[in-house]
DOPA-707862 format. One record per atom (N, C-alpha, C, O): residue in one letter; x, y, z. Coordinates in steps of 0.02 Angstrom, whole numbers, plus 50000, padded with zeros to 5 digits. Atoms other than C-alpha are relative to their C-alpha. Layout:
aXYZ...
This chain:
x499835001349930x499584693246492x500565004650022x501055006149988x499474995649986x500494704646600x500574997650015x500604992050041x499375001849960x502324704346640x499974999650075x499765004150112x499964999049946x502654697146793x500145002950064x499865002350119x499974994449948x503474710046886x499465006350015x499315009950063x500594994049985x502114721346828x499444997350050x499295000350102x500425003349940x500834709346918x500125001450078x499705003550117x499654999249947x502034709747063x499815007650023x499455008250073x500024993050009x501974728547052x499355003050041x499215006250092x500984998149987x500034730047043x499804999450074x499605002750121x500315003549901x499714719347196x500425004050049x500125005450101x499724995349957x500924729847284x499495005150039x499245005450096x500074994849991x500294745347250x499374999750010x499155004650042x500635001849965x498514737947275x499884999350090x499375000450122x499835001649915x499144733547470x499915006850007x499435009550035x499904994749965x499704748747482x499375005049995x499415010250026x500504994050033x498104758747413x499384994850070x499114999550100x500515005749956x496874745347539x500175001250077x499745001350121x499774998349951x498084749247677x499995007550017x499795009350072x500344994449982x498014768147651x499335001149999x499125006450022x500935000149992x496074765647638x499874999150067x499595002850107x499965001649920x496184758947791x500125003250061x499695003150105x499754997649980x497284768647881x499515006250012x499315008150067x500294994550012x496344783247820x499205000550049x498995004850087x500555002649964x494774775747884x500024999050072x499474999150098x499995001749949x495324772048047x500205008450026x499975010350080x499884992349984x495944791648058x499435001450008x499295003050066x500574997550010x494304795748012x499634998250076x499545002150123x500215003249938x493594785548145x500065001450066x499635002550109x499534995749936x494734791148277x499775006850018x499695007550078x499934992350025x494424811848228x499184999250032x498965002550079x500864998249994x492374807748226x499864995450018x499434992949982x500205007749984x492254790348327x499535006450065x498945005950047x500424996849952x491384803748486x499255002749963x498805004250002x500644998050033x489894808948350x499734994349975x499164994049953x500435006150052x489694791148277x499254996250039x498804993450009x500655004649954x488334783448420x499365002949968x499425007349926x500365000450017x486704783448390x499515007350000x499315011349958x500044992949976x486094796848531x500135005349963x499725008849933x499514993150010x487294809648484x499974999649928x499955005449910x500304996450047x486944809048312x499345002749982x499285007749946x500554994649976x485304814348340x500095002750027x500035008350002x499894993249956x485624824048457x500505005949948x500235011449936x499684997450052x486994831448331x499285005749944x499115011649938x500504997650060x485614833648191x499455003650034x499285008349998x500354994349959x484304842648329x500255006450014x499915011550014x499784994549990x485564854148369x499795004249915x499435009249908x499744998450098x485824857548153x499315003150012x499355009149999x500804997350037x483804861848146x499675004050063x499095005950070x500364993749971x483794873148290x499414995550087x499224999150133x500365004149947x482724858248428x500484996750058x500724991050062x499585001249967x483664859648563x499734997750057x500094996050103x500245004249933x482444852948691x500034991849961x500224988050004x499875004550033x482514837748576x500684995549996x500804989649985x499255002450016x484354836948571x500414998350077x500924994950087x499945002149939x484404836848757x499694993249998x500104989249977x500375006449997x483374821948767x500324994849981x500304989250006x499525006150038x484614813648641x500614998350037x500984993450041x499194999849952x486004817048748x500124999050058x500654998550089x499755001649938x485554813948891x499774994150045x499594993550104x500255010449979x485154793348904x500845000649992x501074995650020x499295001450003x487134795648872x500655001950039x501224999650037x499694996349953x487764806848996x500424995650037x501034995950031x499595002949952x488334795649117x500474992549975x500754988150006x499555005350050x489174784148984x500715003650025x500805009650033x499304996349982x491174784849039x500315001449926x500054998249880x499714998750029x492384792548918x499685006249930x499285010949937x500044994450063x492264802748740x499045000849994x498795006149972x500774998650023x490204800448728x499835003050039x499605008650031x500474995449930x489614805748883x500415005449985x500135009549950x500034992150008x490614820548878x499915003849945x499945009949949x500254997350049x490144823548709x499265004250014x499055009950004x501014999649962x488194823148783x499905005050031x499395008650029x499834995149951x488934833948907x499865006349971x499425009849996x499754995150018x489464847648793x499265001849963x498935006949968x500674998050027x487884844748684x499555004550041x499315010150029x500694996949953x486694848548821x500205008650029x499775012950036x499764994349990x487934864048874x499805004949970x499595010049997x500094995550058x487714872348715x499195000650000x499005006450005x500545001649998x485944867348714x499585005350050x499105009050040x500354995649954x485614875548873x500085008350030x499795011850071x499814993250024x486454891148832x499505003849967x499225008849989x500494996950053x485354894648684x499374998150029x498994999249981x500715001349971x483644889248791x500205007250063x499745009050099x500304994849949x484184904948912x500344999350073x500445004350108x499975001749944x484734895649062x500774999850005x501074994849986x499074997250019x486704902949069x500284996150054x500814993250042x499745001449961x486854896949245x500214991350017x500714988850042x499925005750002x486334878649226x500554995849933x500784990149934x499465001550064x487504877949046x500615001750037x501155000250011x499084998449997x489034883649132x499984994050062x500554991850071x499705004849960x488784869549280x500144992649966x500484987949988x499945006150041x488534856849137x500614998749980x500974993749983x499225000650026x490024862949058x500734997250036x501234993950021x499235002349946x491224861849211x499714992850008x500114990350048x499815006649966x490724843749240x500074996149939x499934990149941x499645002250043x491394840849070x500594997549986x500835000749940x499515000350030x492964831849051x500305002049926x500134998649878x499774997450061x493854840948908x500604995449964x500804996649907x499555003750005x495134828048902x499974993049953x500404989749925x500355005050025x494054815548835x499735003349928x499474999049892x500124997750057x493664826348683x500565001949943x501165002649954x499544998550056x494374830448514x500325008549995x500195012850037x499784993049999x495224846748467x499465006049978x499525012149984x500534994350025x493654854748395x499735002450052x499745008050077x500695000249954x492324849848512x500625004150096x500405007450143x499674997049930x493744855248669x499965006849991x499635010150032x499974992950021x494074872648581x499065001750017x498865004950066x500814998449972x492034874048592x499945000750065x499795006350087x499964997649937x492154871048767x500205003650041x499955006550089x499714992549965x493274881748817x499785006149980x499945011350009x500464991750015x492264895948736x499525001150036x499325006650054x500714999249967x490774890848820x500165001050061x499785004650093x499914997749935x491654891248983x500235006650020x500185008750077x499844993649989x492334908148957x499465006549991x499475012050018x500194995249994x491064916248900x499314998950049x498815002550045x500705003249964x489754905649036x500445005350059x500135009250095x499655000449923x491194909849172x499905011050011x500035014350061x499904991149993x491034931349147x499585001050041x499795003550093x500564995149947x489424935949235x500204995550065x500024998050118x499905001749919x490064923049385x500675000850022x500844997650072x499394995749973x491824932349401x499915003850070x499465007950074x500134996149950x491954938949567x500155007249976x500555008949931x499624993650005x492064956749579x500135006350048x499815008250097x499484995649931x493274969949665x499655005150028x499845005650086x500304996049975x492254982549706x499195001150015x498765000249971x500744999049998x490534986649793x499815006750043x500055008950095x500174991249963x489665004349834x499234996450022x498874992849987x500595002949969x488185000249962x499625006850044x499765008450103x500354996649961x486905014349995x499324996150055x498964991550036x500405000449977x485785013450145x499465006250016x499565012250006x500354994149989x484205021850202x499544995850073x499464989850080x500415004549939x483145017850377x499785004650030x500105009950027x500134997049956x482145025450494x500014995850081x500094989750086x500025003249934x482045022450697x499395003350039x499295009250051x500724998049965x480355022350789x500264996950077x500504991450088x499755003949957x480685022950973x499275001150058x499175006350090x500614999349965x478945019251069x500234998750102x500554994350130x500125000749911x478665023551286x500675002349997x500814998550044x499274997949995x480605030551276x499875006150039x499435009950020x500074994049977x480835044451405x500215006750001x500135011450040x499504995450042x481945054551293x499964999349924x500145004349892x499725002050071x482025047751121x499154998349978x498704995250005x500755000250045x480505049550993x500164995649947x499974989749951x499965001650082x481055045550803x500745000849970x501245002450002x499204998550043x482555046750683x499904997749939x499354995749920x499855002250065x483175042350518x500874998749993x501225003250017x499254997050015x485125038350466x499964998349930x499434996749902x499685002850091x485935034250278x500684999550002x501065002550040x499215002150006x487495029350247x500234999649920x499875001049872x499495002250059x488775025150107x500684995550022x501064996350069x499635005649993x489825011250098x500514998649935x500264998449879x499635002950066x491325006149974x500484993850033x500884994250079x499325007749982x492354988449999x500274998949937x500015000249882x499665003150030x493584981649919x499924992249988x499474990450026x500375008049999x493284962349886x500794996749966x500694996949905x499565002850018x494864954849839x500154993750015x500214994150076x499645004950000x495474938049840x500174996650098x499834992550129x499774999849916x496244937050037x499985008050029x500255009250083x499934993749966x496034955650069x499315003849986x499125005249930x500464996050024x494404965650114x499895006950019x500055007750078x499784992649952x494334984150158x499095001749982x498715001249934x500724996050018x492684992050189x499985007250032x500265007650087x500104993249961x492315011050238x499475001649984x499225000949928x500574998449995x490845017650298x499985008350017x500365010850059x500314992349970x490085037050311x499264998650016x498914996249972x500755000749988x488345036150398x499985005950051x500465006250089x500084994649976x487695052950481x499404997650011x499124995049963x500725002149976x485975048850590x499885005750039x500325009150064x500204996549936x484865059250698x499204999550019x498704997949986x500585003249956x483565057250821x499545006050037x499835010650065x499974993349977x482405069450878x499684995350069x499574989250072x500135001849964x481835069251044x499375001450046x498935004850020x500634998649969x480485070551164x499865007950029x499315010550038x500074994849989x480885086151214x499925007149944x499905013149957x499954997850062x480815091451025x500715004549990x500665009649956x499244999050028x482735095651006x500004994049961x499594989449963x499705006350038x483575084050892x500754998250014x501135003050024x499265003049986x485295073150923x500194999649943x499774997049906x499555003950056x486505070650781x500594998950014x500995001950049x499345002350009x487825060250741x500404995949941x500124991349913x499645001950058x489175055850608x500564995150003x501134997350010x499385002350002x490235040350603x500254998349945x499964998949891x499425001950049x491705034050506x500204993750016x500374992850074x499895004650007x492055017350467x500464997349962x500544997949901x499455003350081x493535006450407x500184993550048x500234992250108x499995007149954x493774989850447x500194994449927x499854993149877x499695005250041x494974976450353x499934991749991x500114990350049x499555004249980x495234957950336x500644995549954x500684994949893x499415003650053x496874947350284x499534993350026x499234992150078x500175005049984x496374931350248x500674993749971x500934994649917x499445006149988x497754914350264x500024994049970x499574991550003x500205005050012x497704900250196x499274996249965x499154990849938x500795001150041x495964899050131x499664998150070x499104995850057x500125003649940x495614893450315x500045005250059x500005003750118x499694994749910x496034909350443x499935006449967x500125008349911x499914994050036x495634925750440x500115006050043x499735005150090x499774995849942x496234940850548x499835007649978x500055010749929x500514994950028x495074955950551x500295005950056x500525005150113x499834995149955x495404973650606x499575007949985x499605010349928x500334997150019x494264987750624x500205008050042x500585007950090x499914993949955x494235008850685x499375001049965x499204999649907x500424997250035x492655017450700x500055005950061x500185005650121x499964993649939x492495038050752x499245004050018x498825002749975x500594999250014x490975046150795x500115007850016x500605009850047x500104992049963x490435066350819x499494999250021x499234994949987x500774996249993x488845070850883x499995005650073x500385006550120x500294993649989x487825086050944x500174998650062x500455003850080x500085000649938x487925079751121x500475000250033x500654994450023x499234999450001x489755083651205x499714991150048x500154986850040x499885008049955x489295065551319x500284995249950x500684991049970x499705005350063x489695055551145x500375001749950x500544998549901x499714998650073x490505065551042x500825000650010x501115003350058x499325003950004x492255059451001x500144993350024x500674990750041x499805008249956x491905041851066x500264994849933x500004995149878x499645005950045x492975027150968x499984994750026x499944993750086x500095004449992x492895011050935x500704997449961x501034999549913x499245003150052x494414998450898x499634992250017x499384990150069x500055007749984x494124978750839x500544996849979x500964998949939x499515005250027x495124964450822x499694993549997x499274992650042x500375006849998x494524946550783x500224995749958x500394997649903x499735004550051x495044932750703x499404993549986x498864993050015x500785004850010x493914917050630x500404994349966x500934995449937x499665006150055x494414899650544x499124998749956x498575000449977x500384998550030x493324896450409x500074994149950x500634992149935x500035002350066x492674884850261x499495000949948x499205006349948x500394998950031x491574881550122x499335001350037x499005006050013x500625001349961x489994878350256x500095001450071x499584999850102x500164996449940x490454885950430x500625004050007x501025005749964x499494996649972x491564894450531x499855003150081x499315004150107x500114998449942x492064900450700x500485006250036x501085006050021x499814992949993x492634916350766x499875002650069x499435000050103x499704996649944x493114926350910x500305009649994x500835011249965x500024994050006x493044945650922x500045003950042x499565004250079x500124994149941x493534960151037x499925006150010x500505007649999x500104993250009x493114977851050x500075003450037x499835001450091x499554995749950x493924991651140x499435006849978x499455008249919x500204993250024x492655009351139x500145003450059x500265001550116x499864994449945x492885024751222x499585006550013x499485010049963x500444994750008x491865038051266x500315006950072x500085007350129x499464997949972x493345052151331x499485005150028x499775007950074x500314995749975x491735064751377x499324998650036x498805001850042x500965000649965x490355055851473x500245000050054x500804998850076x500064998749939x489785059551625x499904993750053x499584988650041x499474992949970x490465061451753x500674999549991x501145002050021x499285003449981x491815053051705x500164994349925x499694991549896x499855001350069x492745045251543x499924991850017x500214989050063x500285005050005x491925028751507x500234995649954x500264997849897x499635004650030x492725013451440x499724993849988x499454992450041x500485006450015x491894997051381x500324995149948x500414996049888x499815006050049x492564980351321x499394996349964x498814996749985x500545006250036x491564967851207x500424996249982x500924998449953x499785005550023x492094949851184x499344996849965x498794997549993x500485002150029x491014941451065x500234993549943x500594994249892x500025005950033x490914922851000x499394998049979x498854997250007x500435002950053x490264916650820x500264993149990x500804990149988x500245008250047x489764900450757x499354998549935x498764998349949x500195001150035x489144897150599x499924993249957x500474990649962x500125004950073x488584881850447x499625000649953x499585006349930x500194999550064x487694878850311x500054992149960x500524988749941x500325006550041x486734863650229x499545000549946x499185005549939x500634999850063x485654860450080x499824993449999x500114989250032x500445005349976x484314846550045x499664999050037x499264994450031x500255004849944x483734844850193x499264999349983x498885003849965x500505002650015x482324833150171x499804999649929x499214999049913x499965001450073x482664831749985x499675007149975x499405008149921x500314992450047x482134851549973x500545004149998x501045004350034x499274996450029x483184864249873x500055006250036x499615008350074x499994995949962x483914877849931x500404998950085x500334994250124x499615000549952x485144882450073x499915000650057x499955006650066x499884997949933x485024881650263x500535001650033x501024997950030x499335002049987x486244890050367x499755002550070x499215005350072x500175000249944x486174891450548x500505005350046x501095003450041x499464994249969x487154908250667x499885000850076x499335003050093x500105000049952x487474907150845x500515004850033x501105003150030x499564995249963x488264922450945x500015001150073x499455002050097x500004997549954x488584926051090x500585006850044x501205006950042x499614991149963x489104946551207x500084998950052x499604997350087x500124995549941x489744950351344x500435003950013x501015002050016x499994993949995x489974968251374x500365004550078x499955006050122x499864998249954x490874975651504x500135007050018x500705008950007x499904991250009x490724995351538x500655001950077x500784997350116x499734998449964x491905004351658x500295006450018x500805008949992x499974990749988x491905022351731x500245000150078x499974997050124x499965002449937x492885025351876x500055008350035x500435012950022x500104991649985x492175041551985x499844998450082x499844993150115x500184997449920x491765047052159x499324999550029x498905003950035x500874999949986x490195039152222x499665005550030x499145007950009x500274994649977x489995052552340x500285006849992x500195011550031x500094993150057x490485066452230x499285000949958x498905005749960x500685001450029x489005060052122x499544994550014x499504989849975x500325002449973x487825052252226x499374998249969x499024994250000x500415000550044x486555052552088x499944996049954x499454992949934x499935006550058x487225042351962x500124995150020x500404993550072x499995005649980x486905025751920x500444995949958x500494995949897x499475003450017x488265013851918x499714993649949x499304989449970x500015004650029x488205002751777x500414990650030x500934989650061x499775007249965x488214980051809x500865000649967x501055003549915x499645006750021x489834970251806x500135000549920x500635002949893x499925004650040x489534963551657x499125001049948x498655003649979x500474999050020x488084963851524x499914994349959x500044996549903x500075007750053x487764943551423x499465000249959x498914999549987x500425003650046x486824940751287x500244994449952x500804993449929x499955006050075x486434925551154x499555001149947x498995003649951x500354995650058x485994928350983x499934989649960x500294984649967x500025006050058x485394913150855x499435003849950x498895006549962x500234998750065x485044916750670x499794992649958x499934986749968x500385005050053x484144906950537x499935002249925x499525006549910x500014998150042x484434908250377x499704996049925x499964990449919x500055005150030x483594900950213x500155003949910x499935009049884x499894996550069x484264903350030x499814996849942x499954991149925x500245004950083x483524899049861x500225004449941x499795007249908x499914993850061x484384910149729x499535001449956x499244996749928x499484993749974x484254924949696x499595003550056x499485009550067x500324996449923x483324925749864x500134995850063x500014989950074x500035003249928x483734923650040x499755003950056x499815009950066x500364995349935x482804927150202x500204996150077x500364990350087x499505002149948x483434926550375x499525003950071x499105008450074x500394995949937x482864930150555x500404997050056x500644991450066x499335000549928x483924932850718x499394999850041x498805001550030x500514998049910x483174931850908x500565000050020x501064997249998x499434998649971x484164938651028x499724999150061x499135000650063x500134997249937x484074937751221x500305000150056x500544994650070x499514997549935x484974945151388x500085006850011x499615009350039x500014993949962x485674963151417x500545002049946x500994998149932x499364996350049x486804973451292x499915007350010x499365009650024x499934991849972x487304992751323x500445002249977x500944998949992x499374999550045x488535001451213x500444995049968x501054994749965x499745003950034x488564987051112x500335000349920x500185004549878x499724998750055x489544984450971x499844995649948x500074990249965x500345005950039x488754973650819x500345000449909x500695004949885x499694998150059x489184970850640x500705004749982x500835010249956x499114998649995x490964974050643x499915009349994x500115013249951x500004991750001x490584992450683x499595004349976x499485010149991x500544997850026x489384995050589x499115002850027x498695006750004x500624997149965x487934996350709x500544998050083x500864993250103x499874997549947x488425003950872x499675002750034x499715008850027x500444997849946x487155006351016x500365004450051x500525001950105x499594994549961x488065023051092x499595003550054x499565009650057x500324996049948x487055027151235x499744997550070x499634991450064x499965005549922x486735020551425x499154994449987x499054989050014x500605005949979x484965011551398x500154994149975x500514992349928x499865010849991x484954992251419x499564998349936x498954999249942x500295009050040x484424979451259x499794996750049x500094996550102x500095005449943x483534967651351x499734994349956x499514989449985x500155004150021x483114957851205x499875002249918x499985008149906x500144997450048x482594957751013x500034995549932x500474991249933x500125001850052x482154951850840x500345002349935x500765006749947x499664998350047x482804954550671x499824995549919x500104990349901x500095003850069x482034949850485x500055002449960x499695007349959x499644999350035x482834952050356x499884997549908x499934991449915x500105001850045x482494948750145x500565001849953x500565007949947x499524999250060x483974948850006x499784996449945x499564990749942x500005002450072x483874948549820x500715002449968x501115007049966x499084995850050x485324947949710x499964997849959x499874991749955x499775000550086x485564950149525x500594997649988x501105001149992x499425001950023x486744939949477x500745002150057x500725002050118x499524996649954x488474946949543x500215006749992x500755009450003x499984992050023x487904964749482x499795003850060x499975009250083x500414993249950x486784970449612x499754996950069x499744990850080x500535006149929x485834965849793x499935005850025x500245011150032x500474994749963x484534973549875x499764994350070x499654988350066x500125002249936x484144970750079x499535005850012x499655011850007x500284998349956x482624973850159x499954999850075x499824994250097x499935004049923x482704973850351x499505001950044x499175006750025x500514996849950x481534976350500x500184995950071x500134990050088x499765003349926x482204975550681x499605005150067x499465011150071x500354997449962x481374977650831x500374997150076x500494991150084x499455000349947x482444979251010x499415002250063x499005006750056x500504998349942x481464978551197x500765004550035x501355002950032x499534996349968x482344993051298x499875000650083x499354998350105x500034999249935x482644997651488x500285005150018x500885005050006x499494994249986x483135015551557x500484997450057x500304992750092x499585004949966x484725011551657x499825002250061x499824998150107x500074998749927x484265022651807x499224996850013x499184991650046x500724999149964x482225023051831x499814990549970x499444987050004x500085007850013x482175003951744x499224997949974x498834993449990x500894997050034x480475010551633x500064996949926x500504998949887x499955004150062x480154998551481x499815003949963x499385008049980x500034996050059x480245006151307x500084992949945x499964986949954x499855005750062x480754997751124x500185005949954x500165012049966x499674995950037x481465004250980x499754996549923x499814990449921x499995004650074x481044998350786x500435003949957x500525010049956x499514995750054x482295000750643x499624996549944x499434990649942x500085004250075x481774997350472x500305002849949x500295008949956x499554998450012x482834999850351x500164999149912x499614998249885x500115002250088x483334996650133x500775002049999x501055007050022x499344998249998x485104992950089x499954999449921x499454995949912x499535000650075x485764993149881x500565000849995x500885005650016x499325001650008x487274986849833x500124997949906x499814994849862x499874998550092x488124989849652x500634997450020x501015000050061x499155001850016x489714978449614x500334998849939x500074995149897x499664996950068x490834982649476x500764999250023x501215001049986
């Protein structure tokens, strides 16, 4: 029989060996209590053998369980849907992962998966955008055909965007001469608050013809703005220091409204809806009866524009109608500039974008404009069609 202190002893050190069992056990528990359910260890062991449509399945009767399982399920299906291909739907799984709710392994995992899910949807700073188009201009009593091209580089930053344009076009004409002309484009905006943005543009032009050549354009505009619309206000100052008979001056005020919905009617894919409206004011001030010939341009020139737009990544297609009176109008922040006296009296605009990821986008366009000569008032039209590529890096 043992000595009693040794007894004493034993049972001690028995507590204590039952209690670190314990202890130990409950660590254990703690460390791997998010892998112990039922799900998720299958799902666990599908991942191990490579059946990852399998391991989704396991994981995801658990998803919407609160705390450490569900976002375990979470992370499963992340990884899961990584290795099936689908990069874009694994990185939205991932972000609606609480990481907080996980252990130090399975978090370190996630944050890999979000870094290396989050690279191809990095914005990025720079984009070079060649165009190419021709212009068919049918019943015109001057103007036959054309072609222009351009080059484009922006900046894309954060609150600051700078874009500059070179585009050189020319038109031949009915009389078989040809017109050319070369503008220059630069046009900024700061943006405020995530909410306001204050835009400023110069564009110069040359061409063959001394009536347009050196005419400028100056904008200013500002817009408030969110995730799904915005509204905006724009003015434009051009000049044309050599037309006849007399140096010609023309305001544009121009108000946007924009949104943007998805679902509608439980179908995918984005609607967004664009409502504009011009009015144009030219102003030449000469000697009626010095030049008894020319004809004085209206007042005032109004049009309204509404766009339609529908997006299903990585494609969206869009179509404007336009209708009223525009005349050395100014459109796309400078970018398209109608430099010459005949009247818009109306017009269409459809449009197709694809985009790779946030590498590349390609625009098809095809616009078609009803025209009016300003003196003899002899209906014409004009078609542009057109192919834009855009590389961002």
């Amino acid at each position: 029989m043992s000595p009693p202190y040794l007894v004493k002893h034993s049972l001690i050190a028995v507590t204590i060996l039952i209690v670190s069992f314990q202890a130990s056990s409950s660590f254990a528990r703690s460390v791997r209590r998010d892998d112990q359910s039922g799900p998720l260890a299958r799902a666990k062991a599908a991942m191990d053998r490579g059946d990852c449509v399998d391991a989704i399945l396991e994981a995801a009767s658990i998803t919407s369980k609160p705390g450490a399982d569900g976002d375990l399920a979470k992370l499963y299906i992340a990884q899961c849907q990584e290795k099936l291909g689908d990069h874009a739907l694994s990185y939205k799984t991932a972000q609606a992962t609480n990481s907080k709710n996980l252990g130090a392994g399975h978090r370190a995992e996630l944050d890999e998966l979000l870094e290396r899910l989050a690279a191809p949807f990095k914005p990025k700073r720079w984009a070079i955008t060649g165009s190419f188009g021709t212009m068919s201009f049918s019943n015109d009593q001057y103007l036959k055909d054309g072609s222009f091209y351009d080059v484009v580089g922006s900046y894309l930053g954060d609150n600051t965007t700078v874009t500059v344009d070179y585009e050189p076009s020319s038109i031949k004409l009915v009389d078989g001469s040809t017109y050319s002309q070369t503008q220059m484009v630069v046009v900024g905006e700061q943006r405020f608050l995530d909410a306001f943005g204050i835009k400023l543009g110069y564009r110069n032009q040359s061409a063959s013809a001394s009536t347009y050549n050196g005419a400028s354009n100056y904008l200013i505009g500002g817009r408030w703005f969110s995730a799904q619309s915005q509204l905006g206000l724009t003015y434009a100052a051009s000049q044309y220091p050599n037309y006849y008979p007399a140096q010609l001056d023309v305001t544009q005020i121009s108000g946007f409204g924009s949104t943007s919905f998805g679902d509608v009617y439980s179908s995918p894919g984005l609607i967004g809806i664009d409502v504009r409206v011009h009015t144009i004011k030219p102003q030449m001030t000469y000697s009626k009866k010095t030049y008894p010939t020319v004809t004085p341009f209206n007042d005032s020139y109004n049009s309204y524009e509404l766009g339609l737009r529908y997006s299903l990544s990585p494609v969206s297609v869009a179509a404007v109608f336009w209708s009223g009176e525009q005349v050395f109008g100014v459109f796309s922040d400078m970018f398209a500039v109608w430099n010459n006296s005949t009247v818009h009296t109306g017009g269409r605009k459809l449009s197709v974008d694809y985009y790779y990821e946030n590498i590349a986008a390609l625009t098809l366009f095809y616009q078609n404009d009803d025209l009016k000569n300003t003196a003899s008032k002899a209906a014409s039209s004009v078609t542009v069609i057109g192919l834009n590529a855009s590389y961002f890096l």
